[in-house]
Structures are given as C-alpha cells and as structure tokens.
HTML snippet that shows the backbone in 3Dmol.js (N, CA, C, O; Angstrom):
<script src="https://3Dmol.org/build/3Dmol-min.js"></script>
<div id="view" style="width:600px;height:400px;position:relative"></div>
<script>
const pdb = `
ATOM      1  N   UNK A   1     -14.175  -9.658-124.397  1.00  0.00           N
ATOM      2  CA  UNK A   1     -14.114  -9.459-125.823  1.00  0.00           C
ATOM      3  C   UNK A   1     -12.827  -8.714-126.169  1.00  0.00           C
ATOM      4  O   UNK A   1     -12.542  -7.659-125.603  1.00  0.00           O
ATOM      5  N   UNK A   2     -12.063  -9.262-127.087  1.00  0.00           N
ATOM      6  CA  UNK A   2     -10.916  -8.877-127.650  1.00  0.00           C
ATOM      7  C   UNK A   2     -10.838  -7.914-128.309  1.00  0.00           C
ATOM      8  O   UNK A   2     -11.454  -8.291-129.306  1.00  0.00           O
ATOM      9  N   UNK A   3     -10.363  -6.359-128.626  1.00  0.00           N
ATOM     10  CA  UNK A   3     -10.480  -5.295-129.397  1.00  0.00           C
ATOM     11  C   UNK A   3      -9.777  -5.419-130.520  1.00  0.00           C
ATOM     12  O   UNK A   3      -8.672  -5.907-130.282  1.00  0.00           O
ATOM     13  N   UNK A   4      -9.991  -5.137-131.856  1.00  0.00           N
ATOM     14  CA  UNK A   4      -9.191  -4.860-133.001  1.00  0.00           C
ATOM     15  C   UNK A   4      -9.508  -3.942-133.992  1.00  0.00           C
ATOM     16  O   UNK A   4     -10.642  -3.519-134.216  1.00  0.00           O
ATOM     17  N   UNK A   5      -8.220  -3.557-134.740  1.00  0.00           N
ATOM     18  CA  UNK A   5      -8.350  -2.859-135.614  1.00  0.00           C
ATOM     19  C   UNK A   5      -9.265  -3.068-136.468  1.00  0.00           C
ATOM     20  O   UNK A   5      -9.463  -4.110-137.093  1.00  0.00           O
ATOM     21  N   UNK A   6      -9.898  -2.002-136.523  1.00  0.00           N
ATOM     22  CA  UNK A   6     -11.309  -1.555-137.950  1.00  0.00           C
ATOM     23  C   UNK A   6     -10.670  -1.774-138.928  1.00  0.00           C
ATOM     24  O   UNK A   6     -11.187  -2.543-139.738  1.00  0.00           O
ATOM     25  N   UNK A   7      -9.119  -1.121-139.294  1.00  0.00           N
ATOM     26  CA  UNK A   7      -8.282  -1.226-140.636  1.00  0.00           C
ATOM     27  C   UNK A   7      -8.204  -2.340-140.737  1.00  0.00           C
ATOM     28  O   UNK A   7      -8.882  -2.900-141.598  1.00  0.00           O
ATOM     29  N   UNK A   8      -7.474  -2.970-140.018  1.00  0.00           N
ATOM     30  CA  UNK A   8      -6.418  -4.084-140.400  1.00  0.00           C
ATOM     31  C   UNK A   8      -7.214  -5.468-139.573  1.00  0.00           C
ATOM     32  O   UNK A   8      -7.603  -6.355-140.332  1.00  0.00           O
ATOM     33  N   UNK A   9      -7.380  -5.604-138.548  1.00  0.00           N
ATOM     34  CA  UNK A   9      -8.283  -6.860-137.779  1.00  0.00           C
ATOM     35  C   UNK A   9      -7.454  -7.187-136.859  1.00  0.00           C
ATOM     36  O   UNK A   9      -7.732  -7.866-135.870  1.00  0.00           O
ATOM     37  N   UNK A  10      -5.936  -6.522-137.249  1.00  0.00           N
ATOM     38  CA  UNK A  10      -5.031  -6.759-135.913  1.00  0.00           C
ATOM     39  C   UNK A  10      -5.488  -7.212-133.989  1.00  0.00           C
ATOM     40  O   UNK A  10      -6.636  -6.866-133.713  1.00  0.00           O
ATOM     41  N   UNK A  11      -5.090  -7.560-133.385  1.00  0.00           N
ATOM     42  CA  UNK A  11      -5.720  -7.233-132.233  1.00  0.00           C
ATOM     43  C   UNK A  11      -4.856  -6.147-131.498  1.00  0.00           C
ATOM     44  O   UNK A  11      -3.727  -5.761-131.799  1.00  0.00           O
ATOM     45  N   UNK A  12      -5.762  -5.699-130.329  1.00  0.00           N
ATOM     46  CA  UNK A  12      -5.253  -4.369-130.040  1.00  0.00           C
ATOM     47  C   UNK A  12      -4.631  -4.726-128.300  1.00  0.00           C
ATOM     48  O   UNK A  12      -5.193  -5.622-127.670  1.00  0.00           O
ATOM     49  N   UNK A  13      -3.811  -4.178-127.851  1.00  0.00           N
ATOM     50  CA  UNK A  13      -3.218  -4.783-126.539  1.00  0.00           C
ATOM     51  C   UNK A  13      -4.625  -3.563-125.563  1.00  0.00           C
ATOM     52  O   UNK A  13      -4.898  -2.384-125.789  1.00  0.00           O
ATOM     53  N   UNK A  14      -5.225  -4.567-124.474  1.00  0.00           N
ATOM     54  CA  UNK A  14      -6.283  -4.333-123.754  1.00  0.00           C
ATOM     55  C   UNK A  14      -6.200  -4.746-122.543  1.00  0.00           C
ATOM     56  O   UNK A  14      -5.712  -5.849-122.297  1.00  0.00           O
ATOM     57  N   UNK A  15      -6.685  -3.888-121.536  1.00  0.00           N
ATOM     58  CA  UNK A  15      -7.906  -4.616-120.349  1.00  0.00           C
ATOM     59  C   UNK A  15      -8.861  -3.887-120.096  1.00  0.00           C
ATOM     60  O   UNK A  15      -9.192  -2.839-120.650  1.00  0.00           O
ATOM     61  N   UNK A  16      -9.492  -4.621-118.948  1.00  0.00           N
ATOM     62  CA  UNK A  16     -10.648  -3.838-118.433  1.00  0.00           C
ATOM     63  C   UNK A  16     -11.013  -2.983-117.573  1.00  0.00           C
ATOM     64  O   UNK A  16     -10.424  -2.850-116.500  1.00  0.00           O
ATOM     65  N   UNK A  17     -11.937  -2.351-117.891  1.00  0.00           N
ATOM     66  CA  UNK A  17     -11.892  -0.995-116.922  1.00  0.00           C
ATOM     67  C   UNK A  17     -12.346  -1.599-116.038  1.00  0.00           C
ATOM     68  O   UNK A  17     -12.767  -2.732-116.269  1.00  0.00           O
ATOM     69  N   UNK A  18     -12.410  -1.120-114.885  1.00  0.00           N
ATOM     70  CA  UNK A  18     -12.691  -1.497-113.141  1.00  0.00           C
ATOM     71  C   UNK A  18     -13.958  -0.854-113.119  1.00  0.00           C
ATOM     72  O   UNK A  18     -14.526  -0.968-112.033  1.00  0.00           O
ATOM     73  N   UNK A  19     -14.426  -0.368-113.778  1.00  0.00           N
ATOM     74  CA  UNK A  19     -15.653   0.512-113.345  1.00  0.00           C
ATOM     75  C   UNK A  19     -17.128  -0.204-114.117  1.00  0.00           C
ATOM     76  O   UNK A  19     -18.182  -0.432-113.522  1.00  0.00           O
ATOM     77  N   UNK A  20     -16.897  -0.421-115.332  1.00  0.00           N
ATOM     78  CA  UNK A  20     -17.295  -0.861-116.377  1.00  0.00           C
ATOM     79  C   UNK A  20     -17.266  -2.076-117.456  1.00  0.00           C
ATOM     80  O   UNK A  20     -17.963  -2.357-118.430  1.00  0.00           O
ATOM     81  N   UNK A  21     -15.790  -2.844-116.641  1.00  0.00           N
ATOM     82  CA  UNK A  21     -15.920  -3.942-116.758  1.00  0.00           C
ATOM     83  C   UNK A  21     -15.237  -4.316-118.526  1.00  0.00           C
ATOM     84  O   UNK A  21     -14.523  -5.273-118.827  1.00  0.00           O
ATOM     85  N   UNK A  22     -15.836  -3.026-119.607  1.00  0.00           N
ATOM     86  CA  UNK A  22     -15.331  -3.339-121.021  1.00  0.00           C
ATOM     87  C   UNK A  22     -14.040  -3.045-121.269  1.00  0.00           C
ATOM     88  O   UNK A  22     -13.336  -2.488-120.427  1.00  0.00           O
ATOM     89  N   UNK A  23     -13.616  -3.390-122.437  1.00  0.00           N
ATOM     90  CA  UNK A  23     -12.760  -3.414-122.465  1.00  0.00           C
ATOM     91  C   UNK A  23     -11.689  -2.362-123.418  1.00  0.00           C
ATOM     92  O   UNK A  23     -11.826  -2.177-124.627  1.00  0.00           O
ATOM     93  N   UNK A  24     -10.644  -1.761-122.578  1.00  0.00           N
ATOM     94  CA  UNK A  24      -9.892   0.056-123.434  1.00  0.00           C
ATOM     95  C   UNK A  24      -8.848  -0.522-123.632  1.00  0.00           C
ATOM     96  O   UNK A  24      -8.434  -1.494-123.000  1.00  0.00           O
ATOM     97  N   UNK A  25      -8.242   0.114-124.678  1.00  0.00           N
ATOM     98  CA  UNK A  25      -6.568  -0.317-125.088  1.00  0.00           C
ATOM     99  C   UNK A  25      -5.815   0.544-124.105  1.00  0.00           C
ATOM    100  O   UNK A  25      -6.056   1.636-123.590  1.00  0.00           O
ATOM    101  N   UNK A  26      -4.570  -0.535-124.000  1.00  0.00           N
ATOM    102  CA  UNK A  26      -3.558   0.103-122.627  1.00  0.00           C
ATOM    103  C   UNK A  26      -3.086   1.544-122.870  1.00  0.00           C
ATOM    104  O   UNK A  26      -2.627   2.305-122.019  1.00  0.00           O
ATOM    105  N   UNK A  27      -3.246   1.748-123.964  1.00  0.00           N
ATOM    106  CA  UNK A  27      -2.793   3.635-124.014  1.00  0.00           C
ATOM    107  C   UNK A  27      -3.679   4.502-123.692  1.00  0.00           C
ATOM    108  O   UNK A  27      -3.392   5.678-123.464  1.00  0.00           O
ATOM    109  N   UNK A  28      -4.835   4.038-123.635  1.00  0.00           N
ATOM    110  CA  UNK A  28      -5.995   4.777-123.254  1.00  0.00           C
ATOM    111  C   UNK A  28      -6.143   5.742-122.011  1.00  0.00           C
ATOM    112  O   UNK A  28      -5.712   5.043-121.094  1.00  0.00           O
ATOM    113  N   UNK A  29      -6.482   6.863-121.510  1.00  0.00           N
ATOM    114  CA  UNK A  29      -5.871   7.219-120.500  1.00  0.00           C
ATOM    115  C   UNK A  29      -7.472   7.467-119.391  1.00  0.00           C
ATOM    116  O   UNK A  29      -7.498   7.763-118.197  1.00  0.00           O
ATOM    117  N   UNK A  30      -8.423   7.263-120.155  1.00  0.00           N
ATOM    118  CA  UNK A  30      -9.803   7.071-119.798  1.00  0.00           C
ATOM    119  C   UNK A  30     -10.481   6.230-120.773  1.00  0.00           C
ATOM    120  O   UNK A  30     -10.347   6.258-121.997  1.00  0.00           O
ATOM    121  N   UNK A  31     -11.374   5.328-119.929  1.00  0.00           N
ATOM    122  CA  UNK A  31     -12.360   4.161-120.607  1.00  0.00           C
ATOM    123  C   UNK A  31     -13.078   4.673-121.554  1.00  0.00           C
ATOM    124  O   UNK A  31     -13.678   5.714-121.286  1.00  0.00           O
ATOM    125  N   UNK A  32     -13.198   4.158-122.750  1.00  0.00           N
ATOM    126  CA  UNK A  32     -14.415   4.723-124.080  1.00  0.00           C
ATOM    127  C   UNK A  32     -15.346   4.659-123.565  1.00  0.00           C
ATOM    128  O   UNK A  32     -16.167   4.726-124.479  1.00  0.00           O
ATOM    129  N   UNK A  33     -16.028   4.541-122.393  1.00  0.00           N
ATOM    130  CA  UNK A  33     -17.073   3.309-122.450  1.00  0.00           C
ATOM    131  C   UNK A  33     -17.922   4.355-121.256  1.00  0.00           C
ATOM    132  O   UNK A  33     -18.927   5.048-121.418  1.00  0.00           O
ATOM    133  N   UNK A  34     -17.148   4.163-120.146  1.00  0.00           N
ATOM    134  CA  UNK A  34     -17.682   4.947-119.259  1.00  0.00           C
ATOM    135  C   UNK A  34     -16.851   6.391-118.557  1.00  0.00           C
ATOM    136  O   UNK A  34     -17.273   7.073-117.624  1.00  0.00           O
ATOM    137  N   UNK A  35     -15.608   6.580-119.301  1.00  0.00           N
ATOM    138  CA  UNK A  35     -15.028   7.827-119.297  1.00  0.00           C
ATOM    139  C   UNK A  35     -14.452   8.054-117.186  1.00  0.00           C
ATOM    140  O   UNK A  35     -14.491   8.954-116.347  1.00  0.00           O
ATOM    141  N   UNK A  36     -13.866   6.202-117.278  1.00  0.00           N
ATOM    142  CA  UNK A  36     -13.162   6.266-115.576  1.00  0.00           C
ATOM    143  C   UNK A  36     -11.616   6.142-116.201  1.00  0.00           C
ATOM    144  O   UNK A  36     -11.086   5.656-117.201  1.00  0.00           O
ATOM    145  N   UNK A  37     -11.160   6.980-114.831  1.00  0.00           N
ATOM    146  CA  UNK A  37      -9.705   7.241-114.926  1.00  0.00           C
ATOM    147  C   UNK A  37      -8.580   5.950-115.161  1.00  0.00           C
ATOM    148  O   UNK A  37      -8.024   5.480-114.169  1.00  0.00           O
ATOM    149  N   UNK A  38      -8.395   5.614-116.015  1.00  0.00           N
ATOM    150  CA  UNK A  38      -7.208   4.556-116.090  1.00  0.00           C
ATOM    151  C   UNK A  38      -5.898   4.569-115.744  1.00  0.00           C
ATOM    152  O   UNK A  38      -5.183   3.781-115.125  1.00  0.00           O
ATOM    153  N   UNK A  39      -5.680   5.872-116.391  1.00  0.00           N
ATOM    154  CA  UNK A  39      -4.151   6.007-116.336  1.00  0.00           C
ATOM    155  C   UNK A  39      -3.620   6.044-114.377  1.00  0.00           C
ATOM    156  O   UNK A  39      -2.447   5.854-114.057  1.00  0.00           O
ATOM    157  N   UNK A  40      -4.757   6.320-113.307  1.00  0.00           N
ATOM    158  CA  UNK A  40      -4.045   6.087-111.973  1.00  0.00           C
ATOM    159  C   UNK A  40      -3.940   5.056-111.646  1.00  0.00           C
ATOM    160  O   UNK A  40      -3.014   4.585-110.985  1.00  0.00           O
ATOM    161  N   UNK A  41      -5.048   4.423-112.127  1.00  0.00           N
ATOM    162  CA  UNK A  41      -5.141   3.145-111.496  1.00  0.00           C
ATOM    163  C   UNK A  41      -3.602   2.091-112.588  1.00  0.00           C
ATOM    164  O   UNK A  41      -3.042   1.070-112.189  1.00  0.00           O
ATOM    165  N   UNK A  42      -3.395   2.656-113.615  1.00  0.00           N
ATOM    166  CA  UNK A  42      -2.263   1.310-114.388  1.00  0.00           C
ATOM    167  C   UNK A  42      -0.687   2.265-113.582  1.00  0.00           C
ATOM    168  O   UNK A  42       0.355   1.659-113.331  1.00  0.00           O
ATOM    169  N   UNK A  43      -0.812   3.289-113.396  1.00  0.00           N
ATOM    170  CA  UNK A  43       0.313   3.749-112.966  1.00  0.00           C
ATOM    171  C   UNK A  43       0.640   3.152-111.237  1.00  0.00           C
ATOM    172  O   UNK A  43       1.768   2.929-110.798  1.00  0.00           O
ATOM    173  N   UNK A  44      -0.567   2.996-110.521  1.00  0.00           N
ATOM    174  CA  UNK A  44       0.042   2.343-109.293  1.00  0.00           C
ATOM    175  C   UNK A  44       0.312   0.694-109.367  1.00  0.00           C
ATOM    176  O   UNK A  44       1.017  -0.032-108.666  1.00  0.00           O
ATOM    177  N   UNK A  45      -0.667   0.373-110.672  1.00  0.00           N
ATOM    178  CA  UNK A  45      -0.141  -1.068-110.534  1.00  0.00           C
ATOM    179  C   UNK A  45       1.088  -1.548-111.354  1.00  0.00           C
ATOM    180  O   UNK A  45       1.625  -2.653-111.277  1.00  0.00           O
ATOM    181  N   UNK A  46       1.473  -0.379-112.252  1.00  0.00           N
ATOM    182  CA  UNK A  46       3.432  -0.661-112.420  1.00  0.00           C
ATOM    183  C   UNK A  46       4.384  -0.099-111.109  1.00  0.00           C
ATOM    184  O   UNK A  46       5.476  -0.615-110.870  1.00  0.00           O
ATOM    185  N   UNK A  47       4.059   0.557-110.632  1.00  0.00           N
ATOM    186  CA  UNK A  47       4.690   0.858-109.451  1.00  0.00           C
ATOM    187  C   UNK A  47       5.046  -0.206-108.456  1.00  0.00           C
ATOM    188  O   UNK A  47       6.157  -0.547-108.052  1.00  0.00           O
ATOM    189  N   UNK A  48       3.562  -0.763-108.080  1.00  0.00           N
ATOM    190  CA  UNK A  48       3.834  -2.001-107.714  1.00  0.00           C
ATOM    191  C   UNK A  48       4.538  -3.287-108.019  1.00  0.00           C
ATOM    192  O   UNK A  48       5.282  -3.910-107.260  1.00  0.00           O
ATOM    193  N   UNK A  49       4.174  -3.605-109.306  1.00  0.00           N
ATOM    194  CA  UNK A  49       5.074  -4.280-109.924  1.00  0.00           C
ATOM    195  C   UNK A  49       6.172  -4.329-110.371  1.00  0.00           C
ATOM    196  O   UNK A  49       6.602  -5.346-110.916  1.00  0.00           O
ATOM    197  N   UNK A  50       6.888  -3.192-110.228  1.00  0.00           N
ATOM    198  CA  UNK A  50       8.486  -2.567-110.815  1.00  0.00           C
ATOM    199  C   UNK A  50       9.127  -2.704-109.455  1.00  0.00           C
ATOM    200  O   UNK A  50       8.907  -2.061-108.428  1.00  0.00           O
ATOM    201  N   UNK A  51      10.395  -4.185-109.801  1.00  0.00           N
ATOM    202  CA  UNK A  51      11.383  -4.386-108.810  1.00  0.00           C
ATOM    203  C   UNK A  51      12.786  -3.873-109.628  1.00  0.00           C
ATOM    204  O   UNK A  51      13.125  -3.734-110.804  1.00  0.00           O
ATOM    205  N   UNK A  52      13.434  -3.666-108.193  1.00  0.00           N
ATOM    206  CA  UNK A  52      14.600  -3.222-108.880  1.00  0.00           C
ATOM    207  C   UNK A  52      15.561  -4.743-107.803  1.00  0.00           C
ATOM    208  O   UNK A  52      15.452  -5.290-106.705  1.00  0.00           O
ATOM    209  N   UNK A  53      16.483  -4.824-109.106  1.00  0.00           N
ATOM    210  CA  UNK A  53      17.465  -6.345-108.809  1.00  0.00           C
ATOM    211  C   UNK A  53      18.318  -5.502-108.684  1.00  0.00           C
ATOM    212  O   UNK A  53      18.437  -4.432-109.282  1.00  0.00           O
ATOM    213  N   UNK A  54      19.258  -6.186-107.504  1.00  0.00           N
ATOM    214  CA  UNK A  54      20.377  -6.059-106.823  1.00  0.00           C
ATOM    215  C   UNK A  54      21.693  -5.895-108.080  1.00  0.00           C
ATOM    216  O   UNK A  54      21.740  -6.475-109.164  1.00  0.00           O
ATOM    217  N   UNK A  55      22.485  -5.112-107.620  1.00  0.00           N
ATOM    218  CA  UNK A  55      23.563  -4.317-108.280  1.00  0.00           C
ATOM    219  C   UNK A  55      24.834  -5.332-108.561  1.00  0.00           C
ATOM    220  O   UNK A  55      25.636  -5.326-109.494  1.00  0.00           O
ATOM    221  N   UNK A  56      24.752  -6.010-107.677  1.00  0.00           N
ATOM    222  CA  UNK A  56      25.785  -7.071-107.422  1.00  0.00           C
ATOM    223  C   UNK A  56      25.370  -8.181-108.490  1.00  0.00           C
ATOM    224  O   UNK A  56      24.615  -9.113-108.213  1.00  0.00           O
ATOM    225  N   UNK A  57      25.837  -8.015-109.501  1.00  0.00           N
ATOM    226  CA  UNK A  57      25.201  -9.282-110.548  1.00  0.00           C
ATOM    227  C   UNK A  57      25.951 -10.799-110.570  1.00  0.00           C
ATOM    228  O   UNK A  57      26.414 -11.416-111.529  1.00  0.00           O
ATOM    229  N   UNK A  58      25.885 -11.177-109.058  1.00  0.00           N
ATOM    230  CA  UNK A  58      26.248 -12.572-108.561  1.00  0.00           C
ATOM    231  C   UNK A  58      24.738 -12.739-107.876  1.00  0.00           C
ATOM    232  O   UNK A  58      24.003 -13.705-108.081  1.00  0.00           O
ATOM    233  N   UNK A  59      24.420 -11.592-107.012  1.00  0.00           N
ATOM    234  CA  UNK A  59      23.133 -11.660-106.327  1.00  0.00           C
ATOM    235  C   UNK A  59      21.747 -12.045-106.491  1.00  0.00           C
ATOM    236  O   UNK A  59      21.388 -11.490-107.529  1.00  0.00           O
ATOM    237  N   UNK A  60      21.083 -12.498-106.160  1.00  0.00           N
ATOM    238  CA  UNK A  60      19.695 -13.120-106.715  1.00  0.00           C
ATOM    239  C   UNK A  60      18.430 -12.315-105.949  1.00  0.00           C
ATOM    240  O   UNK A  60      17.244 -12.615-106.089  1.00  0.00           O
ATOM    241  N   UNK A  61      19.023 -11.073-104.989  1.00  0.00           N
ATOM    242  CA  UNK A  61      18.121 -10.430-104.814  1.00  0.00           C
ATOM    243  C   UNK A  61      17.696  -9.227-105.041  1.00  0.00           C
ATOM    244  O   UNK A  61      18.407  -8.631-105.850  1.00  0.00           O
ATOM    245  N   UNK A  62      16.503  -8.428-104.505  1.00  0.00           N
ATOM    246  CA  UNK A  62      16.055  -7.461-104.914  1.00  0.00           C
ATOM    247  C   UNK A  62      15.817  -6.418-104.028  1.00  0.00           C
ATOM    248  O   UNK A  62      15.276  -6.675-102.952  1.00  0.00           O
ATOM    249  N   UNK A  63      16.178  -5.129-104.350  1.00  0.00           N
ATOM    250  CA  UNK A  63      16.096  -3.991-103.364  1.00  0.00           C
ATOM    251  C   UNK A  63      14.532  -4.174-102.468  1.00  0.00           C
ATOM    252  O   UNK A  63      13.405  -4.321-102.942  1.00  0.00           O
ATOM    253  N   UNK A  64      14.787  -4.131-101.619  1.00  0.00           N
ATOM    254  CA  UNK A  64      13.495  -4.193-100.707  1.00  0.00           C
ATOM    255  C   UNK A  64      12.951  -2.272-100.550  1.00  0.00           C
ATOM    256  O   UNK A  64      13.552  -1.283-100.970  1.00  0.00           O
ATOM    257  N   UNK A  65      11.911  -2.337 -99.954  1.00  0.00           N
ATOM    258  CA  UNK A  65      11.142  -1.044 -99.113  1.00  0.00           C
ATOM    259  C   UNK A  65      12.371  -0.277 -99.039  1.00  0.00           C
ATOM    260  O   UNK A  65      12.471   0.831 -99.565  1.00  0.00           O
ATOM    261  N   UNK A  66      13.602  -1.019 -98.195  1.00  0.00           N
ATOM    262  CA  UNK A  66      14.189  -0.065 -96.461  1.00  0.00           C
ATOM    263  C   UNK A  66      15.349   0.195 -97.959  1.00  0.00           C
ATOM    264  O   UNK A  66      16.430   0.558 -97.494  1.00  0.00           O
ATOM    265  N   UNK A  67      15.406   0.134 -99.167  1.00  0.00           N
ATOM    266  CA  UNK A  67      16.682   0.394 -99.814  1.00  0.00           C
ATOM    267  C   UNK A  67      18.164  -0.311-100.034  1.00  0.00           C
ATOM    268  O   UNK A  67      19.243   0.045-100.508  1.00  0.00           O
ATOM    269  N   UNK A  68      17.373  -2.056 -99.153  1.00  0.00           N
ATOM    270  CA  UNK A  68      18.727  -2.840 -99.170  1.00  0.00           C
ATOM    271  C   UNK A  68      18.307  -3.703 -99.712  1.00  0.00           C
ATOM    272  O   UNK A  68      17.087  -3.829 -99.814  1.00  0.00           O
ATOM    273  N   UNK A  69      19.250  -4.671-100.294  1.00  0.00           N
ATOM    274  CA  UNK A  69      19.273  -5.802-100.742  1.00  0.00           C
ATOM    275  C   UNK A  69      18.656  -6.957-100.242  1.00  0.00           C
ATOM    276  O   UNK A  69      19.400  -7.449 -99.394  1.00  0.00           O
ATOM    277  N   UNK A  70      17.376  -7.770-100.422  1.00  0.00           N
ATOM    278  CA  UNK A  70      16.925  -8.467 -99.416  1.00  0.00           C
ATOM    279  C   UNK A  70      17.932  -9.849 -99.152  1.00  0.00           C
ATOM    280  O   UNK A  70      17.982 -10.329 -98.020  1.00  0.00           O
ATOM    281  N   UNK A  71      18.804 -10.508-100.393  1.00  0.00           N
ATOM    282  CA  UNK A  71      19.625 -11.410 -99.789  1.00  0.00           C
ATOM    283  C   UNK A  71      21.452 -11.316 -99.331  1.00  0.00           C
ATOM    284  O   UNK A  71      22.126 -12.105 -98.671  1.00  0.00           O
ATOM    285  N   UNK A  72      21.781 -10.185 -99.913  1.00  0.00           N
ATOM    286  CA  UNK A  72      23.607  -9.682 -99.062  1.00  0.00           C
ATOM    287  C   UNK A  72      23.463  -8.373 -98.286  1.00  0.00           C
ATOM    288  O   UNK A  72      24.491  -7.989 -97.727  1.00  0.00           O
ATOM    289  N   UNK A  73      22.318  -7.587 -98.150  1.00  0.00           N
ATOM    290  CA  UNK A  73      22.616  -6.401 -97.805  1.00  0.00           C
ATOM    291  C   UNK A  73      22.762  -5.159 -98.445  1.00  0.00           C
ATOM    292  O   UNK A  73      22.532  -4.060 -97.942  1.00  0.00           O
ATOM    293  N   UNK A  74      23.213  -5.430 -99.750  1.00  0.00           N
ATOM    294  CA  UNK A  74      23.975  -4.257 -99.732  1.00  0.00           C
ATOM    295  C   UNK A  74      23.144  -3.260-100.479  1.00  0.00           C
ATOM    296  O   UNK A  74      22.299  -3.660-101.281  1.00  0.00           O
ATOM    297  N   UNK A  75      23.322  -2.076-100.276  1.00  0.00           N
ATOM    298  CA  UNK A  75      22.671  -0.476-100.836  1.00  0.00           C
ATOM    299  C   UNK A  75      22.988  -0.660-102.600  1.00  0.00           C
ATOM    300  O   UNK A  75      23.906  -1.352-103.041  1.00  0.00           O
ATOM    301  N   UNK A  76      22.050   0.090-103.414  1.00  0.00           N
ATOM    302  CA  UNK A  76      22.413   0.161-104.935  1.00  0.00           C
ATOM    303  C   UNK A  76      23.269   1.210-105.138  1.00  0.00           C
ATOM    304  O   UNK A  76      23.689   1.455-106.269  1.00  0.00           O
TER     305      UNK A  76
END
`;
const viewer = $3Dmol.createViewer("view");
viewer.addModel(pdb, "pdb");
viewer.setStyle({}, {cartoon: {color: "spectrum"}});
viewer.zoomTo();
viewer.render();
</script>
C-alpha cells in the first residue's frame, strides 16, 4: 500500500519495514508501525550501493575494495 499525504493526496516516497512488513516514508528513522530501527538498516544498504567511478574520465571502471581501479589500475 502506497502512503500519501492527508493534505494534499500527493504520494509519499516509501518502503517497508523488515520487521513489519508496512509501509514508513524514507525519512523515517523508525517504523510507525512497529517502532524497528530503519535508519541502520537504509544506511548499510547505501553503503553498499555507493560506487565510486574511476578518476580517469576515459575509464569505465570503478574503485574496487583494495582502493584500485578495477579496469587500469590506478589509485583515486
């Protein structure tokens, strides 16, 4: 179920809690619903998801783990 504004009917940017399944707006920093921690769980999954692209803007790759470039090598 999609959340929206009471004012306006807007929709509201959402997911779901892991615990509880309903559904909190992404600023939320605990679920309305069942009061589980959100904000660790969205902070490791931008972590995860946040690449950093290679410095060399000919390059098509991306800093790996070890701090190098996975397709020339080179350090940022």
């Amino acid at each position: 179920m999609e959340l929206t504004c009471e004012d306006c009917g807007a929709p509201i940017p959402s997911d779901s809690c892991d615990k509880c399944n309903n559904q909190a707006p992404l600023w939320a920093k605990f679920c309305p619903h069942c009061g589980n921690d959100l904000a660790t769980r969205r902070s490791v999954a931008k972590s995860k998801s946040a690449r950093q692209l290679c410095s060399d803007e000919s390059c098509i790759g991306i800093i790996g783990p070890d701090g190098v470039c996975t397709e020339c090598g080179r350090r940022p």
